[in-house]
C-alpha positions in Angstrom: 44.6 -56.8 38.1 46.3 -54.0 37.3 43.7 -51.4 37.7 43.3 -49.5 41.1 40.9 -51.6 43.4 38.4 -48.8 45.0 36.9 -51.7 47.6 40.1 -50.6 49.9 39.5 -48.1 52.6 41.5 -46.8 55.5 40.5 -49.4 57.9 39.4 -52.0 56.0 37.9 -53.7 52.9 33.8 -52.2 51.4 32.9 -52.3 47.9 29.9 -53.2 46.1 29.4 -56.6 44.8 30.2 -57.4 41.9 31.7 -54.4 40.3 33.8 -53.2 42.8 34.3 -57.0 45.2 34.0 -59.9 43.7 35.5 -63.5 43.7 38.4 -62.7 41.6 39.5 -59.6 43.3 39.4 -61.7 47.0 40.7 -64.7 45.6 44.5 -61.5 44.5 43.2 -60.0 48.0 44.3 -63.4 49.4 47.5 -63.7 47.5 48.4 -60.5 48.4 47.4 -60.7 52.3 49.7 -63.6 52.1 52.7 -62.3 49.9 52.6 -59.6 52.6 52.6 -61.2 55.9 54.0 -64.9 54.8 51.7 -66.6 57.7 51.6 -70.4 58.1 48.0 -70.1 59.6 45.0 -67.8 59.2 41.5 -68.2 60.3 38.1 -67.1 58.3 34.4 -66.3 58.5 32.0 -64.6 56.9 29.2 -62.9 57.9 25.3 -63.5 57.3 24.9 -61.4 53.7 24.3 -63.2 51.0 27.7 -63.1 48.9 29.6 -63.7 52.0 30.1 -67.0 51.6 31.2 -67.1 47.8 33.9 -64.2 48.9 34.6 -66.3 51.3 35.6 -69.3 49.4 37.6 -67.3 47.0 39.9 -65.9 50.1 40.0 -69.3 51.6 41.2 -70.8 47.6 43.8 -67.9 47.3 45.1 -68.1 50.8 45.7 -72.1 50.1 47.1 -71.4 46.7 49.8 -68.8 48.3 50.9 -72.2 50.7 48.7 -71.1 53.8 46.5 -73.4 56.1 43.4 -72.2 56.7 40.8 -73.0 59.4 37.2 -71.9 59.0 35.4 -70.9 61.7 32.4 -70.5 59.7 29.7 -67.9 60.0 30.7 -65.4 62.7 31.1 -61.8 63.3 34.3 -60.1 63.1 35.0 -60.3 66.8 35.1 -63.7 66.6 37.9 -63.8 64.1 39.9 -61.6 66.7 39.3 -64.5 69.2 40.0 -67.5 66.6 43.2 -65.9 66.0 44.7 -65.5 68.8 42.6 -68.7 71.0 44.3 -71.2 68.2 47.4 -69.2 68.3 47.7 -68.2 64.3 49.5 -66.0 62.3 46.3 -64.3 61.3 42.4 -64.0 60.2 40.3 -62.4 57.3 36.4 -62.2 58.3 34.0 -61.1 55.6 31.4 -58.7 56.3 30.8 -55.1 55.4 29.6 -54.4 58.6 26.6 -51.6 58.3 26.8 -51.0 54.3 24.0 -51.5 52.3 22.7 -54.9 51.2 24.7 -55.1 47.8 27.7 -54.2 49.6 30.5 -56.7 51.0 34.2 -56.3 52.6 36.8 -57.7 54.5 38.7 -57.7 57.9 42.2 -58.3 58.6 44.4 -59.4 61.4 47.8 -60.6 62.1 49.2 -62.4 65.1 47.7 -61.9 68.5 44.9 -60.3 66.6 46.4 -57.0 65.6 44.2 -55.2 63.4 45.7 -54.2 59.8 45.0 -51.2 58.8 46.1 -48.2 56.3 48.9 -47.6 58.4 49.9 -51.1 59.5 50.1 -52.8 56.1 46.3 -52.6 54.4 48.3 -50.2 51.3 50.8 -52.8 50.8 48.3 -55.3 50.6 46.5 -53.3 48.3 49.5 -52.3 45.9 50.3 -56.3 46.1 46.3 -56.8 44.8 46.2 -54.6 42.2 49.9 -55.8 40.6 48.5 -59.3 40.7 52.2 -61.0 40.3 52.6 -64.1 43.4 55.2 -65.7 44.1 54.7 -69.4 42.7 54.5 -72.0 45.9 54.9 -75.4 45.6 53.2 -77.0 48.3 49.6 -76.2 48.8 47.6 -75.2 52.2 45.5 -77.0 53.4 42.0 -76.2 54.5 39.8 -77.6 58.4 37.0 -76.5 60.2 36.7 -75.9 64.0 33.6 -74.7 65.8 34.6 -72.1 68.2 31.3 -70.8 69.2 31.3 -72.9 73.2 34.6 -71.3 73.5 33.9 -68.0 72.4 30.8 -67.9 74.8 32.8 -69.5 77.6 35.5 -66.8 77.1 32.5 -63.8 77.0 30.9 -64.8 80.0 34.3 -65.0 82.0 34.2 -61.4 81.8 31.0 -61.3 83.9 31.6 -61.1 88.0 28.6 -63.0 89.2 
């Protein structure tokens, strides 16, 4: 990449798309996520906006390219990627969504294990630094890539918090 990636905030990932987010920057997004927290296992989503799914693709590609298995949990919103990730017990998740930005906006989500948030001050600037220097390590055994529907399991787990 080399030139400083603007779509990183303090909490999280919001740029507009394509100019500041696009496939190539979360496909070195990916890398870097990975170089970072070297997980075996990371869950994704996306949200319902339009490039979401495309952005999507390109973190699942990079994430498999860095060695990482990767199960999709489809179209969800980002509290579901906290429940993926710690329900199936895996080292992490990436949900894309840019929450309440405009339309032509897009962004990520991050997690570790047991669904710690990462953040500016928990490893989002490394990740960042990692993005922009676009150098990953060469792996040589690719991840592989499933599906799981979570949604009966999400709702189960939602409405155990209700005392009928």
């Amino acid at each position: 990449m080399s030139a400083e990636l603007t779509c990183f905030k303090a909490y999280d990932v919001r740029g507009r798309v394509p100019d500041q987010l696009n496939e190539n920057i979360a496909y070195s997004i990916a890398r870097a996520y990975s170089q970072f927290l070297s997980p075996r296992k990371v869950a994704v989503g996306y949200d319902v906006r339009l490039t979401s799914r495309e952005l999507c693709s390109a973190i699942t590609r990079g994430l498999i390219d860095s060695g990482v298995d990767v199960v999709s949990i489809g179209q969800c919103g980002t509290e579901e990627i906290y429940f993926a990730t710690s329900y199936l017990n895996l080292d992490g998740g990436i949900v894309v969504t840019a929450s309440h930005n405009p339309q032509e906006y897009n962004g990520m989500k991050f997690v570790r294990e047991n669904s710690k948030p990462i953040s500016g001050d928990s490893g989002l600037k490394e990740i960042k630094l990692l993005a922009e220097q676009n150098k990953f390590s060469n792996i040589f055994s690719k991840g592989a890539a499933t599906s799981v529907d979570l949604k009966s399991a999400y709702i189960e787990r939602l409405i155990s918090y209700i005392d009928i």
